[in-house]
C-alpha positions as CSV (number, residue, x, y, z in Angstrom):
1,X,-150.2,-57.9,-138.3
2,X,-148.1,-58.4,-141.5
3,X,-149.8,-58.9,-144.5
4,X,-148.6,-62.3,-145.3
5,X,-147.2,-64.7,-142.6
6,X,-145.5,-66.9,-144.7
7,X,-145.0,-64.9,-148.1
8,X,-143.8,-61.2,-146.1
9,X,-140.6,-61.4,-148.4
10,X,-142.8,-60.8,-151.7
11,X,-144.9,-58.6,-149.7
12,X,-144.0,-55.1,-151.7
13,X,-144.4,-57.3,-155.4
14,X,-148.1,-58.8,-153.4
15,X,-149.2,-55.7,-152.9
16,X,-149.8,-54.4,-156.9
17,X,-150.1,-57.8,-158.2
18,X,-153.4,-59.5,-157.4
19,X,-153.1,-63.1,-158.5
20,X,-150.0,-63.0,-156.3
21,X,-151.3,-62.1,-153.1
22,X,-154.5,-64.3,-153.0
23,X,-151.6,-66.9,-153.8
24,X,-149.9,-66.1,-150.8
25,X,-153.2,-65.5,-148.7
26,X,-153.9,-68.8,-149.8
27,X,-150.5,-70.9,-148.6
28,X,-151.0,-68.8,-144.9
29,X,-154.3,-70.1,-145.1
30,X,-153.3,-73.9,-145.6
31,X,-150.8,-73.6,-142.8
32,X,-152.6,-71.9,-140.4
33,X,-156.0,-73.8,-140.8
34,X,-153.2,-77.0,-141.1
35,X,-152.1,-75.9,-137.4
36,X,-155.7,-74.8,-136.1
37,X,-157.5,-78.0,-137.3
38,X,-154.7,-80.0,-134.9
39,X,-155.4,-77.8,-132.3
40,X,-158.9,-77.9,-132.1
41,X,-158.8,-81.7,-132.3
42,X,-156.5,-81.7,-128.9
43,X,-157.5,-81.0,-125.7
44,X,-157.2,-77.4,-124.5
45,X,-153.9,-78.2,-122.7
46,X,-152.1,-79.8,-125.6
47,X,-153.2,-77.5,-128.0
48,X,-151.8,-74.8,-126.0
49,X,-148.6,-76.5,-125.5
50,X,-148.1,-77.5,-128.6
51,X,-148.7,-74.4,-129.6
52,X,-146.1,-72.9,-127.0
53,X,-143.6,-75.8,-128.4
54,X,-144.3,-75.1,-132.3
55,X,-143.7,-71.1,-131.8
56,X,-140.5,-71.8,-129.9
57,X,-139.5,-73.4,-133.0
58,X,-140.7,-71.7,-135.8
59,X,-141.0,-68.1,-134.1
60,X,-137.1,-67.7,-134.9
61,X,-137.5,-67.9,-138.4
62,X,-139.2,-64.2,-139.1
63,X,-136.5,-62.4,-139.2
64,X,-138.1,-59.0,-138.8
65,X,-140.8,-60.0,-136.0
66,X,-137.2,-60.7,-134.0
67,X,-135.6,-57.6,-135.1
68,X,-138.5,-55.6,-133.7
69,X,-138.6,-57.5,-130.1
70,X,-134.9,-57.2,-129.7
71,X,-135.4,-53.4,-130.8
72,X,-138.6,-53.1,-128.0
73,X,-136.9,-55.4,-125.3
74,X,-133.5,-53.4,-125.4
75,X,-135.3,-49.7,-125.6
76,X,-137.9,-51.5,-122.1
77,X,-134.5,-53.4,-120.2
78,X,-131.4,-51.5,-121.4
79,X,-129.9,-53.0,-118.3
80,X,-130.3,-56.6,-119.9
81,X,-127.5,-57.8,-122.0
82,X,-127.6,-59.3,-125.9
83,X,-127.5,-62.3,-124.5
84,X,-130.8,-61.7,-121.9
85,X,-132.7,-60.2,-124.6
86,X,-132.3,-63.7,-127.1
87,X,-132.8,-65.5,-124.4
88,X,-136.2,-63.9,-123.8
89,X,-137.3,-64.6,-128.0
90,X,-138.3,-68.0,-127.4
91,X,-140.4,-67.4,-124.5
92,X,-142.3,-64.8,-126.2
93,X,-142.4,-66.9,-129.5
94,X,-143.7,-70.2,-127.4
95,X,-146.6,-67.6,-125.4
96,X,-147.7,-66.7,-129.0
97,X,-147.5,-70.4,-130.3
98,X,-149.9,-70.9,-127.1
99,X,-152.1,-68.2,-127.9
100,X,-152.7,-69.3,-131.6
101,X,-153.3,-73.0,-130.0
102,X,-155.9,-71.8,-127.5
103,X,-157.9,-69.7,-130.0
104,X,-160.0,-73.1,-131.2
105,X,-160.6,-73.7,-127.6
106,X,-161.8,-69.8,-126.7
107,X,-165.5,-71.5,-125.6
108,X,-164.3,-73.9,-123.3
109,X,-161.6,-71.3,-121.7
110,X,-165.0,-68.9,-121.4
111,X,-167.2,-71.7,-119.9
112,X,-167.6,-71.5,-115.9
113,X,-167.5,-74.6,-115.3
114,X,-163.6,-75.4,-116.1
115,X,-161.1,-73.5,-114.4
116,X,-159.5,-72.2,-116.7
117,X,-160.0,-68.4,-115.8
118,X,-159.1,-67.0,-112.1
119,X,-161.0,-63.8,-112.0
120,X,-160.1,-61.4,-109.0
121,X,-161.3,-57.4,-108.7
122,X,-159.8,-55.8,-106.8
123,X,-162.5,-53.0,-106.1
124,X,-166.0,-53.4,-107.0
125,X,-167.1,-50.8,-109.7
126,X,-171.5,-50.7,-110.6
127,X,-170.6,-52.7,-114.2
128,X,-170.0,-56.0,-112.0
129,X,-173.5,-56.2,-110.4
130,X,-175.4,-54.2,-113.3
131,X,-173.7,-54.9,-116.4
132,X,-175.7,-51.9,-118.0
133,X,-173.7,-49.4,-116.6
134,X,-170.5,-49.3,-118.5
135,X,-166.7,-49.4,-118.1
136,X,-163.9,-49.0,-120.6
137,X,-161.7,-51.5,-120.1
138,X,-157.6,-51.8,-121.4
139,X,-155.3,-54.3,-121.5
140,X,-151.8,-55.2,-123.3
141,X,-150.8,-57.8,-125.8
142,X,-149.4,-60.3,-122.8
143,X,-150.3,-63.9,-121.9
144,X,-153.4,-64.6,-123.5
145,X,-155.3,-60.8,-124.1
146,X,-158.5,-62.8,-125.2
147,X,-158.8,-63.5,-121.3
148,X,-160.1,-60.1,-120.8
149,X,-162.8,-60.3,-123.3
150,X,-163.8,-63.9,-121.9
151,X,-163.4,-62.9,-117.9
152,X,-166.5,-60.1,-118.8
153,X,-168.8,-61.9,-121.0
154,X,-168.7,-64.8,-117.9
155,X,-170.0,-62.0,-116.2
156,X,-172.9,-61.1,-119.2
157,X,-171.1,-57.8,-119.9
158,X,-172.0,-56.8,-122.8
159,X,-169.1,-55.7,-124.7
160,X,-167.5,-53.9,-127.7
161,X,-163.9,-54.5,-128.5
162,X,-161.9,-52.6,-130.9
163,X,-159.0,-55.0,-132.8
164,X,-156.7,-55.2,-136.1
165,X,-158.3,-57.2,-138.0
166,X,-155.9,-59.6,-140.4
167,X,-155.3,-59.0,-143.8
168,X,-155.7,-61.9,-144.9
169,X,-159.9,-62.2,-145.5
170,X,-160.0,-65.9,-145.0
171,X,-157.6,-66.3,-141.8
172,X,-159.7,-63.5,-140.2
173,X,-162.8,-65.1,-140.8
174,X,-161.0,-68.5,-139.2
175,X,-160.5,-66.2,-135.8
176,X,-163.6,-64.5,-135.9
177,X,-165.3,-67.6,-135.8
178,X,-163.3,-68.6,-132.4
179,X,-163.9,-65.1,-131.2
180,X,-167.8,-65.6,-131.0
181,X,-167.3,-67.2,-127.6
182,X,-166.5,-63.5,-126.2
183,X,-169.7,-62.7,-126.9
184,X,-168.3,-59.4,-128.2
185,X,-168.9,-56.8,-130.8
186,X,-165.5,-56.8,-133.0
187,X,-164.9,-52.9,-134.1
188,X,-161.6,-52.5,-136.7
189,X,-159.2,-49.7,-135.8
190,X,-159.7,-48.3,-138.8
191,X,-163.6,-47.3,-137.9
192,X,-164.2,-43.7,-136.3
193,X,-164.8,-43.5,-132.6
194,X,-168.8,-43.4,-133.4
195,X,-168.9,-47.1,-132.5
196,X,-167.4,-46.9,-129.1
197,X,-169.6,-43.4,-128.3
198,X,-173.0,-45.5,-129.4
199,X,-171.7,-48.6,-127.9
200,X,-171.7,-46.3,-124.4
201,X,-174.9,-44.3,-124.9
202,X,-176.6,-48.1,-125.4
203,X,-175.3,-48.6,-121.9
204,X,-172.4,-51.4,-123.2
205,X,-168.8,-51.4,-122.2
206,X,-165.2,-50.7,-124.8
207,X,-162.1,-53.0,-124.1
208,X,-158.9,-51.7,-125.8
209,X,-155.9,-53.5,-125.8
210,X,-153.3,-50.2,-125.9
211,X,-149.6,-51.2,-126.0
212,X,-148.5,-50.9,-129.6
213,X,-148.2,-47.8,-131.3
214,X,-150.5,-45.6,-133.3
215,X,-149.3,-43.6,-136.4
216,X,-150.1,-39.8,-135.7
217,X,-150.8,-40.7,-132.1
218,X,-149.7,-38.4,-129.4
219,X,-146.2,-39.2,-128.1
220,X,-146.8,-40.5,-124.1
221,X,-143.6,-42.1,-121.9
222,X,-143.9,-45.9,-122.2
223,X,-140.4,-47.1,-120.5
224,X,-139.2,-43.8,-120.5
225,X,-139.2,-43.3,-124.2
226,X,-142.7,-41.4,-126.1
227,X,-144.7,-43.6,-127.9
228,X,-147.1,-42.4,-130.5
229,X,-150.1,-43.6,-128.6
230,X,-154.1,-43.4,-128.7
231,X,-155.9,-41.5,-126.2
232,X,-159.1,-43.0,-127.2
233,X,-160.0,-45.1,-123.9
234,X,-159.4,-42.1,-121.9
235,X,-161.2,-39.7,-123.7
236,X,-164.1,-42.2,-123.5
237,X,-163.8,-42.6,-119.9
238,X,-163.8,-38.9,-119.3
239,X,-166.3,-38.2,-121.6
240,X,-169.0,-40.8,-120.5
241,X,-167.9,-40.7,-116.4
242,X,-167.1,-44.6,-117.1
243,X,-164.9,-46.1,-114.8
244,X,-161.8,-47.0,-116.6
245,X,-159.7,-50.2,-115.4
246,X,-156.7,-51.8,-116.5
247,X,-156.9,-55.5,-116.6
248,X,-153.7,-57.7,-115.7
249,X,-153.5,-60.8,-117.6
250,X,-151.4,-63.8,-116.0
251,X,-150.5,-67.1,-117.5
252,X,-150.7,-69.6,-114.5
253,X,-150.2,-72.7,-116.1
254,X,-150.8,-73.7,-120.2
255,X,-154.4,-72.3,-120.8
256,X,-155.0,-71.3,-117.2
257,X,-154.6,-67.7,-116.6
258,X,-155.4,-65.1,-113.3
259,X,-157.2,-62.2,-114.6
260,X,-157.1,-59.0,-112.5
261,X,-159.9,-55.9,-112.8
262,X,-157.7,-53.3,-111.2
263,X,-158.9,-50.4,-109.0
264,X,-160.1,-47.7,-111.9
265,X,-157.8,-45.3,-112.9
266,X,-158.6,-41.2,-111.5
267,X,-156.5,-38.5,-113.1
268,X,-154.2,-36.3,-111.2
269,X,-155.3,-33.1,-112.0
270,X,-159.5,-33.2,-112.1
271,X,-159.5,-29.9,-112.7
272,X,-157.3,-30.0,-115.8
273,X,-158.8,-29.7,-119.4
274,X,-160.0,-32.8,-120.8
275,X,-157.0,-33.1,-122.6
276,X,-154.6,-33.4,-120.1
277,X,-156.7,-35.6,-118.4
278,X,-156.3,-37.9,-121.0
279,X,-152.4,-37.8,-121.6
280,X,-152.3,-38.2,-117.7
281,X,-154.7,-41.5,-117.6
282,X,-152.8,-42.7,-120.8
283,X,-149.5,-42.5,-118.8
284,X,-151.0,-44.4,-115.8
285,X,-152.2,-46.4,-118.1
286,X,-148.8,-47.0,-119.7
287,X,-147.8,-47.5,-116.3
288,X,-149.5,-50.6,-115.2
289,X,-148.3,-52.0,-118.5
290,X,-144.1,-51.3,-117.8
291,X,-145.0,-53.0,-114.4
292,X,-146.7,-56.1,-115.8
293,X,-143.7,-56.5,-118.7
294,X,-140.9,-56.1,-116.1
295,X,-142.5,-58.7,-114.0
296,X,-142.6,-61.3,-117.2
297,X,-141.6,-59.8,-119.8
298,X,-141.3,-63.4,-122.0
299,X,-145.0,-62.9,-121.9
300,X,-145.1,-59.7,-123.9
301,X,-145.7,-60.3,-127.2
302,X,-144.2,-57.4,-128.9
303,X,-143.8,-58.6,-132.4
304,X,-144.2,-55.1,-133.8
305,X,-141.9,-51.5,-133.7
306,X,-143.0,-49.6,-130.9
307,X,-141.0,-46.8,-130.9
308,X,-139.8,-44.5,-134.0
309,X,-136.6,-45.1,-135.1
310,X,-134.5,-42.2,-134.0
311,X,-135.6,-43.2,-130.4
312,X,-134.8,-46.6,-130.8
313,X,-131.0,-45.7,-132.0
314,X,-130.6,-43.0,-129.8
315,X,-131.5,-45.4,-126.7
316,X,-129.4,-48.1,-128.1
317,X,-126.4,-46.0,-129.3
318,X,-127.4,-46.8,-133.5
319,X,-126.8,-50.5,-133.3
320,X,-130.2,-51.5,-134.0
321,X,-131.6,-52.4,-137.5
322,X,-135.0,-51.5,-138.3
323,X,-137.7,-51.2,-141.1
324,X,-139.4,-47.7,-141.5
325,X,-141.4,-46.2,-139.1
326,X,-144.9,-46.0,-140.7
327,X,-147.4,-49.2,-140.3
328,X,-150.7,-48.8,-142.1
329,X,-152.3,-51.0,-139.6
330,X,-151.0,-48.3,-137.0
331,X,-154.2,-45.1,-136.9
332,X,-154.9,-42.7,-135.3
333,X,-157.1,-42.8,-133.1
């Protein structure tokens, strides 16, 4: 996530002057926790659709956020035109308006008995009746991705997630505190993968949410283009024998959502070398995610650059502008 929300223009003076960017952290933090204190004291449904109105709205205003979807959405549809693609930023916008807006209400959305959460599987793996025996789970940035984490800890799986956590040390602890209804162990990208093998050996599952990119990350088709991309969640999988399943987020209606523990996913070649075993199970990973998008794709939130720039401009014949390709929130993993 960028640095500052509201302050991103003064980001490269913020950055080597102190005073200036606790300033800044400061005025995000008075907006936000403006905008979070009226949606907590809504109900679930108005907060998220306030939310979903407010983003629609204000969304528009950061410039580069847009320059970045119309970037991604081109490179994923190049058979939309200009005018699709814009017509697609306010949908995405108003889903993360929505999201923000349901983030006070994450316990209720979690609690079993409101309806918020249709939870389907679609082939029973041993993690659902003994939660001991674990799973690696991945999902993409679309509808609500909290719903994944709050689908398994209904079900008392325990749970370790890895997430970018903000800059911004007071906003992330506002979020945090939400995220405590997941009832999950929060792991930064920028830790090794110790966490994740641990988290395993203790017999508890990893959820991932895999659709942005990863600097130094190894180039795997997403739409037909390589993206730098983590092979973590495989590699965990493989290592461990854990089933890994992709799960399918839906937004059914405001803070309602259908969320879908697909069949887990096998590599092609078993006999392969772990490590093409793990491109492969990336890709089908990858997969499930072009199938989701192209079914809604107003419901992917892809606020970030996804693809380096000389695939973006060679896709979209140079008429694209773009910020450089590096993100230091963006590691390898």
């Amino acid at each position: 996530m960028a640095k500052f929300i509201l302050g991103n223009a003064l980001r490269k003076k913020a950055l080597h002057n102190g005073p200036l960017r606790h300033a800044l952290w400061l005025l995000d933090l008075l907006v936000i926790g403006l905008l979070y204190g009226l949606f907590r004291l809504l109900p679930v449904t108005w907060a998220s659709r306030t939310g979903d109105w407010l983003g629609r709205r204000i969304g528009p205003w950061f410039k580069s956020r847009c320059q970045h979807m119309r970037a991604n959405l081109g490179l994923a549809f190049p058979d939309k035109s200009r005018a699709e693609i814009e017509r697609l930023l306010p949908e995405i916008w108003g889903n993360g308006g929505a999201v923000l807006g349901e983030f006070p209400h994450l316990a209720r959305i979690v609690d079993p008995r409101h309806d918020y959460l249709d939870i389907r599987f679609e082939q029973d793996i041993p993690t659902y009746s003994d939660p001991t025996r674990p799973a690696v789970f991945v999902t993409a940035h679309i509808a609500n991705w909290e719903a994944a984490g709050a689908s398994l800890h209904r079900y008392g799986v325990p749970l370790v997630a890895l997430y970018s956590p903000l800059a911004n040390p007071w906003l992330e602890k506002l979020l945090r505190r939400s995220r405590q209804a997941l009832g999950c162990e929060l792991i930064s990208r920028d830790a090794s993968m110790r966490p994740f093998v641990q988290a395993l050996k203790q017999g508890r599952s990893v959820a991932m949410i895999m659709d942005r990119r990863i600097d130094q990350g190894t180039p795997i088709p997403f739409f037909g283009a390589d993206k730098p991309s983590s092979t973590l969640a495989a590699r965990l999988a493989l290592k461990f024998g854990c089933p890994l399943v992709p799960v399918k987020i839906e937004r059914r209606d405001g803070p309602r959502f259908r969320v879908t523990f697909l069949p887990p996913l096998q590599p092609a070649a078993p006999d392969a070398d772990q490590e093409a075993q793990a491109r492969d199970l990336t890709r089908q990973i990858h997969g499930h995610f072009e199938q989701w998008i192209t079914e809604r794709p107003g419901a992917w939130f892809c606020s970030k650059k996804i693809w380096s720039s000389a695939i973006l401009r060679s896709r979209q014949g140079g008429n694209v502008t773009l910020s450089p390709d590096t993100d230091p929130h963006a590691t390898h993993r």
